[in-house]
N, C-alpha and C positions, 0 to 999 in steps of 0.2 A: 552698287545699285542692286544688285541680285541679291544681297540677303534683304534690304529695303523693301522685298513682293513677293518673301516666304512670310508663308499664313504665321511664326512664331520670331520673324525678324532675323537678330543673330548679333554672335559676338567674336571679333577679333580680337588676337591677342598678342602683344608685342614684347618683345623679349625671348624668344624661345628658337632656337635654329630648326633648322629645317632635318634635323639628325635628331631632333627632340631634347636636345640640351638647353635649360635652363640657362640663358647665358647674361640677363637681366637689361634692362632700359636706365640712362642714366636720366637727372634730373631735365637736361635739353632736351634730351631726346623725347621724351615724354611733352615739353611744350613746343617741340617743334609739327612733334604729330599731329596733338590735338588741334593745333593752329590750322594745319592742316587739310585736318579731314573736316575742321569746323567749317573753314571757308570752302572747302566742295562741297558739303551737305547745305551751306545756303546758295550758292551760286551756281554748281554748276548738276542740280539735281532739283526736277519740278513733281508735285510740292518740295518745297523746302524742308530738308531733313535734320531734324536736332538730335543730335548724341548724346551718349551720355557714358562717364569711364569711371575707372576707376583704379588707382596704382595700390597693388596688391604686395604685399613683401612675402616675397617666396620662401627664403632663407636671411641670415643675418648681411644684409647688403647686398642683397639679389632682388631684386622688385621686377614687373611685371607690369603691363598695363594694359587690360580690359577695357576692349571700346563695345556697347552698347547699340547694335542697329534694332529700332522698336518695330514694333507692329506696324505692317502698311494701313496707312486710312485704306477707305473704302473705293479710292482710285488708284490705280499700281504708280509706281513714281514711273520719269522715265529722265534722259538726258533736258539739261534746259535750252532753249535756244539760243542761239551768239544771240552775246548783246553789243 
């Protein structure tokens, strides 16, 4: 939700260790995220936040995947409330 209420958004990126190695995302792993972050960006983030990615090939069978946090509208998001 904090890059969701920076004035330029932002982007996560999955596949890369924490040592900065290239270490890449398999084909699940890539639909298990999106599934993921998609259903907390509708559910549990008000307004509702839409993503947007993209899986990048880093090297020959190394890929990457680019999540997409956009420009806040002109109200900051914030947590949503239990439903």
């Amino acid at each position: 939700m904090a890059m969701a209420n920076q004035p330029n958004g932002g982007v996560l990126v999955f596949g890369i260790n924490n040592d900065g190695v290239v270490a890449g995302v398999s084909s699940s792993e890539v639909e298990q995220t999106i599934g993921t972050l998609a259903n907390l960006g509708r559910g549990a983030i008000e307004p509702p936040l839409a993503l947007d990615h993209a899986v990048v090939d880093h090297s020959p069978g190394i890929a990457v995947l680019l999540v997409k946090i956009p420009n806040p509208p002109s109200n900051p998001r914030s947590a949503a409330a239990s439903r």
